[in-house]
C-alpha positions as a Markdown table, in Angstrom:
| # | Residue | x | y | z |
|---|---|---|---|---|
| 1 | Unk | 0.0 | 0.0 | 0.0 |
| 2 | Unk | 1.2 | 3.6 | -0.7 |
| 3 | Unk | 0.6 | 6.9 | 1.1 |
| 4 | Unk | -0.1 | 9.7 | -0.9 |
| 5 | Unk | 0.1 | 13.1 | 0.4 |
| 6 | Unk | -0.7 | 15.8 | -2.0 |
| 7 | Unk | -3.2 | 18.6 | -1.9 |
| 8 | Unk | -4.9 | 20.4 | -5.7 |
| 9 | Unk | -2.3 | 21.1 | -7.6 |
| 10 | Unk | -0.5 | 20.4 | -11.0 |
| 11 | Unk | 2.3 | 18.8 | -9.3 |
| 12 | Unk | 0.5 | 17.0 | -7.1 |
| 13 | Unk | -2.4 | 16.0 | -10.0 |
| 14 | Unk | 1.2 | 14.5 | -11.7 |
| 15 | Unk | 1.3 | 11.4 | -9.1 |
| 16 | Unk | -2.6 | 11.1 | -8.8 |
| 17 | Unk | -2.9 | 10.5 | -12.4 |
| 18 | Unk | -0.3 | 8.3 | -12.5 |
| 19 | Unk | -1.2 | 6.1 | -9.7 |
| 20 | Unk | -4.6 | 5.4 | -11.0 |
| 21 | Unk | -3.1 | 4.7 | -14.6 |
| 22 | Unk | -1.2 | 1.8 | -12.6 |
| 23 | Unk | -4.3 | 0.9 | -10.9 |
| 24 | Unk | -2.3 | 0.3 | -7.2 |
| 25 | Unk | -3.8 | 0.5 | -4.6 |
| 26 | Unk | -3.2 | 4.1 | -2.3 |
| 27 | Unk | -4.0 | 6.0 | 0.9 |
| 28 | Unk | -4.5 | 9.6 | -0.1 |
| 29 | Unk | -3.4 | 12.0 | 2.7 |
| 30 | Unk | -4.5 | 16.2 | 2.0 |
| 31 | Unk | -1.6 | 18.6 | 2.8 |
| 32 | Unk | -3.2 | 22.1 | 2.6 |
| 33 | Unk | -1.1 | 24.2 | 1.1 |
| 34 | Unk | -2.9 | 27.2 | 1.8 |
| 35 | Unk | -3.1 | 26.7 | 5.7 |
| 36 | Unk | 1.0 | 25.7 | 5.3 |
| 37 | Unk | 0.3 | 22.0 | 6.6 |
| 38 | Unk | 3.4 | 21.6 | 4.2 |
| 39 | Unk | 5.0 | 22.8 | 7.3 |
| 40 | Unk | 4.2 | 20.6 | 9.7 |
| 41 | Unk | 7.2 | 18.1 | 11.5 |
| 42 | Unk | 5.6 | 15.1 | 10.8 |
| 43 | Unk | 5.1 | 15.9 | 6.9 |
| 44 | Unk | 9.0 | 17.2 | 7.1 |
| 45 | Unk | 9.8 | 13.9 | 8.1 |
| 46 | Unk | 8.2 | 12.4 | 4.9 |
| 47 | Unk | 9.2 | 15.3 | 2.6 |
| 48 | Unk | 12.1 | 17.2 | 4.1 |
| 49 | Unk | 11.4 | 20.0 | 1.1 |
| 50 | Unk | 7.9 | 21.2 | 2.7 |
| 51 | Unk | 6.8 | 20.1 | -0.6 |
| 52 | Unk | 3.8 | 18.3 | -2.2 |
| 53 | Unk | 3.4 | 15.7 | -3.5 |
| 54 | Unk | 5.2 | 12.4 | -1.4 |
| 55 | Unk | 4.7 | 8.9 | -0.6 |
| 56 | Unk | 5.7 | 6.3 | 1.4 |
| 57 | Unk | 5.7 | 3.3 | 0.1 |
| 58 | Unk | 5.2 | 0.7 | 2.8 |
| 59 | Unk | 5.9 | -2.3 | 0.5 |
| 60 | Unk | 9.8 | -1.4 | 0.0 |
| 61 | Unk | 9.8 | 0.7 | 3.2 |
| 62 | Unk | 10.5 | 3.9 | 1.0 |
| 63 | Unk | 9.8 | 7.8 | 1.4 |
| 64 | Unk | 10.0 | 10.0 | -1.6 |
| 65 | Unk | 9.7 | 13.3 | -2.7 |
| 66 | Unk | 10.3 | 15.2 | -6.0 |
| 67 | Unk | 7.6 | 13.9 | -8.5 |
| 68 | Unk | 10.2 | 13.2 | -11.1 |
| 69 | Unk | 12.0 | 11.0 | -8.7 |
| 70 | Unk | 8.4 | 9.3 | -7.7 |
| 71 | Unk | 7.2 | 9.0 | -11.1 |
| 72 | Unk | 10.2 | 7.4 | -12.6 |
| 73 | Unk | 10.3 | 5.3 | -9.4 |
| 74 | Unk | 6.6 | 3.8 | -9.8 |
| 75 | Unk | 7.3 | 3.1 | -13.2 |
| 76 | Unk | 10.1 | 1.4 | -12.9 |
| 77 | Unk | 8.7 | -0.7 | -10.4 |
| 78 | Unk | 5.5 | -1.5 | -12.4 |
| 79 | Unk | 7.2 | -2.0 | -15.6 |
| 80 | Unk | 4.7 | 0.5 | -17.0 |
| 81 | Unk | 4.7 | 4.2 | -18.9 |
| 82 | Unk | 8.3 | 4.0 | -19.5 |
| 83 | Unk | 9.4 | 2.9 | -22.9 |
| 84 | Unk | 12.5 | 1.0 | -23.9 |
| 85 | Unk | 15.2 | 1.8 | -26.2 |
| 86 | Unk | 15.7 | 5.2 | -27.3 |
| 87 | Unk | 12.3 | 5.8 | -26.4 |
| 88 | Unk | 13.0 | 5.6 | -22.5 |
| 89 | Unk | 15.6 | 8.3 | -23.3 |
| 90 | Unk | 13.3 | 10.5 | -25.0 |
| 91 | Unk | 11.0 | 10.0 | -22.2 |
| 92 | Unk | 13.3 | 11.1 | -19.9 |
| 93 | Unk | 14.1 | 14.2 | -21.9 |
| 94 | Unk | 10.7 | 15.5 | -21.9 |
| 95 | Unk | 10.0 | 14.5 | -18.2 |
| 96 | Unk | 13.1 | 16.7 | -17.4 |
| 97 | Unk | 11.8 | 19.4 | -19.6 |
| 98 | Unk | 8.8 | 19.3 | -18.0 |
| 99 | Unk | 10.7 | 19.6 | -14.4 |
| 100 | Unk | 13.2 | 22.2 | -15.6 |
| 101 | Unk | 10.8 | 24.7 | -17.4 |
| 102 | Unk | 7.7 | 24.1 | -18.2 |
| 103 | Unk | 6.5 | 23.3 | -14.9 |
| 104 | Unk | 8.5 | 26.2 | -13.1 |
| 105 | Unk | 7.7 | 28.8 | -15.9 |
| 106 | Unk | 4.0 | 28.3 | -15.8 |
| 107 | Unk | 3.9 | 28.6 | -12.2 |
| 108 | Unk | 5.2 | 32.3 | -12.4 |
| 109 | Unk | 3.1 | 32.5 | -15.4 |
| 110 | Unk | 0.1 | 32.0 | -12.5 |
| 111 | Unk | 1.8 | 33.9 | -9.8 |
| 112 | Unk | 1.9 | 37.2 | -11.9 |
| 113 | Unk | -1.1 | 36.3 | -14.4 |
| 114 | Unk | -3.6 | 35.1 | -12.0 |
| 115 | Unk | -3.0 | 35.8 | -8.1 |
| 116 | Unk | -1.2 | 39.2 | -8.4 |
| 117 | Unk | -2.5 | 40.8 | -12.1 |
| 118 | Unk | -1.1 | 44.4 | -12.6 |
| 119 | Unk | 1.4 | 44.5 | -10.0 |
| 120 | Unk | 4.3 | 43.8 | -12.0 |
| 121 | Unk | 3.9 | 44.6 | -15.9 |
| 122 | Unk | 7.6 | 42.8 | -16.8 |
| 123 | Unk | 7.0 | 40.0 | -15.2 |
| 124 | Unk | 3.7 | 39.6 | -16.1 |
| 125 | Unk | 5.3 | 40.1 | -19.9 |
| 126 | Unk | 8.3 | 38.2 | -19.1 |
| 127 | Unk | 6.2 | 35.0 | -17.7 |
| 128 | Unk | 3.0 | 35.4 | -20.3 |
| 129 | Unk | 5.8 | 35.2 | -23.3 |
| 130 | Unk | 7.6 | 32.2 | -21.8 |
| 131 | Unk | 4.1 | 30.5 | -21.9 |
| 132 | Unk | 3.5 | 31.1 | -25.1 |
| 133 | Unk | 7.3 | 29.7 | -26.2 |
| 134 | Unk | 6.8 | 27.0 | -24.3 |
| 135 | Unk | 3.4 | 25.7 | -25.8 |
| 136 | Unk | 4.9 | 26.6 | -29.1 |
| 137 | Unk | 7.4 | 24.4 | -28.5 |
| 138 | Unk | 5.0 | 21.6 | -27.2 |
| 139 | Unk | 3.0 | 21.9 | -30.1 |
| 140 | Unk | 6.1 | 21.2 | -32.4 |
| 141 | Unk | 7.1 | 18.1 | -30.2 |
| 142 | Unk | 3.1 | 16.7 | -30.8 |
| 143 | Unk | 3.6 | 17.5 | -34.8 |
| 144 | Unk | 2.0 | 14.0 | -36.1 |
| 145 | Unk | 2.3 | 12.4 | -32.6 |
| 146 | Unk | -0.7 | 11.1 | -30.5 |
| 147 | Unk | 1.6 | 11.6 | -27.2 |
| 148 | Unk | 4.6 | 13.2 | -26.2 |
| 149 | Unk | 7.2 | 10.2 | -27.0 |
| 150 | Unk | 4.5 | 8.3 | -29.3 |
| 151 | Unk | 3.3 | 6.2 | -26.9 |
| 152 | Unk | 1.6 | 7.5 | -23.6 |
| 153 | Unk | 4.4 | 7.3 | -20.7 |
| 154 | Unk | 5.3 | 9.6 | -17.5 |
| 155 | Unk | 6.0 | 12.5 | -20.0 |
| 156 | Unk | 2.8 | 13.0 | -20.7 |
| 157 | Unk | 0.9 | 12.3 | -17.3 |
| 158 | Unk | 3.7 | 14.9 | -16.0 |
| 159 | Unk | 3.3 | 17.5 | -18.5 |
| 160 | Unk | -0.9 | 17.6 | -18.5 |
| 161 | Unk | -1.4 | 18.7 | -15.1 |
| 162 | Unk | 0.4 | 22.0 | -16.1 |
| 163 | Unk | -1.6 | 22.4 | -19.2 |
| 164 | Unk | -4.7 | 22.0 | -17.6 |
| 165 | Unk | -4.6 | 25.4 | -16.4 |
| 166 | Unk | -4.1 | 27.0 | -19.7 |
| 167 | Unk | -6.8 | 29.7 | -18.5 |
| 168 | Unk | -4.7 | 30.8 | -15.4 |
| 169 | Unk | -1.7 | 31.1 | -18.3 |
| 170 | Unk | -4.2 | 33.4 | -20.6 |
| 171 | Unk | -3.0 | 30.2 | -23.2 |
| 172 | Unk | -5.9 | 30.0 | -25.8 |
| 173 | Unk | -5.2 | 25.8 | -26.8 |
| 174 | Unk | -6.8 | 26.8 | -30.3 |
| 175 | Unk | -3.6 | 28.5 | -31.1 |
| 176 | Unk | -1.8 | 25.2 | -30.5 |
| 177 | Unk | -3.5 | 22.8 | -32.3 |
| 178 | Unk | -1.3 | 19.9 | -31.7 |
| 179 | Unk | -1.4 | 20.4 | -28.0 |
| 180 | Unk | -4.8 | 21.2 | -27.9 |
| 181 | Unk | -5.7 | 17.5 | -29.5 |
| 182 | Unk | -3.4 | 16.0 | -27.0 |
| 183 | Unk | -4.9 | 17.7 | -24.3 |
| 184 | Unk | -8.3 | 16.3 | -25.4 |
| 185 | Unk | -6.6 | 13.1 | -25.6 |
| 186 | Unk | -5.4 | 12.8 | -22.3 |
| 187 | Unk | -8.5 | 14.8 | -20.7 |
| 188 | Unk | -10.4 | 11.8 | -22.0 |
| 189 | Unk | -9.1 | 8.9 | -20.0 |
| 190 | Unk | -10.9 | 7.4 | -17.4 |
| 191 | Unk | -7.5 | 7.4 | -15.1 |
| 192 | Unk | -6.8 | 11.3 | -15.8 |
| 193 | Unk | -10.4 | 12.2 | -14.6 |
| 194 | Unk | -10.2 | 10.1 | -11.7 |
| 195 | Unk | -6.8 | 11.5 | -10.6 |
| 196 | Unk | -7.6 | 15.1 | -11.6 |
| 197 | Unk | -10.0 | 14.9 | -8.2 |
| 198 | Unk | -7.2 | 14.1 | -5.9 |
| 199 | Unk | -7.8 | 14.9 | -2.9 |
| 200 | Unk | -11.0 | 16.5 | -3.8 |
| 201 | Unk | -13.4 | 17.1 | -6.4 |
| 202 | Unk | -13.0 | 20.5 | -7.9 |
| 203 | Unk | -15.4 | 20.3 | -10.0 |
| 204 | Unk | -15.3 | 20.2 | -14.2 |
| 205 | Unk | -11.7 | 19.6 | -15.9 |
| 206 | Unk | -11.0 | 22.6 | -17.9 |
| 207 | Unk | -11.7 | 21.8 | -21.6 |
| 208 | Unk | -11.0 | 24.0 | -25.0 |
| 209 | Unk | -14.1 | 25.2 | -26.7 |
């Protein structure tokens, strides 16, 4: 059995999904963010960070933080979501670009776009262009693809979460047509709807007129 702890985020969405792709079996524990549960001692002990998501995986008597780490982990473990061969290279690649800039970018993108609008014009510029490069640059990756690496894998349960909230980016998915397919695509699976509502149901998925 694994302990989840994770609260409503894209991050935390990231393990959620992929959990119920595996179909395992998982405790969900809600770390509130916003009241700074992440703060508690007996979540430091679990994620010494102050970050969500983590598990614990009781099975192998493992803690983990870091969703790359816990993603590439689960996988490995089930045999599942990460290809072989070059493939599991290029799979890697994109999880990493997902980590490195894609996830971080679009989460100034909401800081300055959506909690603090009109406070701070550059970065608000700054964050809103990186969005846009960085979709543009999705959309090229998905040029005659289905998923991100051909078939779906941890690169593409990592990088949804983040697109999901194309709204809070002022991203307009009919500008990237590619993306906005694959959005649709992943959107539609029974798995990603059922993690989306990890720990709690917030009501419709976001979906591109």
């Amino acid at each position: 059995m694994i302990d989840l702890y994770t609260w409503t985020t894209p991050n935390g969405r990231k393990v959620s999904i992929m959990l119920e792709e595996l179909g395992v079996p998982y405790n969900v524990h809600s770390i509130n963010i916003g009241q700074d549960e992440q703060f508690a001692p007996e979540f430091l002990k679990i994620s010494p960070n102050n970050k969500i998501p983590a598990i614990v995986d009781h099975e192998a008597g493992i803690n983990m933080m870091e969703t790359g780490a816990i993603m590439l982990y689960l996988a490995e473990k089930h045999g599942k979501f990460l290809p072989s061969g070059p493939k599991r290279w290029e799979a890697m690649e994109w999880l990493m670009w997902q980590m490195g800039g894609w996830g971080p970018m679009l989460g100034q993108a909401h800081h300055f776009l959506q909690f603090n609008p009109g406070k701070a014009p550059y970065a608000e510029e700054r964050y809103g262009k990186e969005a846009k490069r960085l979709y543009g640059v999705l959309n090229t990756r998905l040029e005659g693809r289905e998923y991100v690496v051909d078939e779906y894998s941890v690169a593409d349960m990592a990088i949804w979460p983040w697109a999901s909230r194309y709204e809070w980016q002022r991203i307009d998915l009919n500008e990237f047509p590619n993306v906005r397919d694959w959005y649709v695509r992943v959107l539609d699976r029974p798995a990603v709807q059922k993690g989306y509502q990890v720990p709690k149901d917030m009501g419709p998925i976001p979906r591109p007129a």
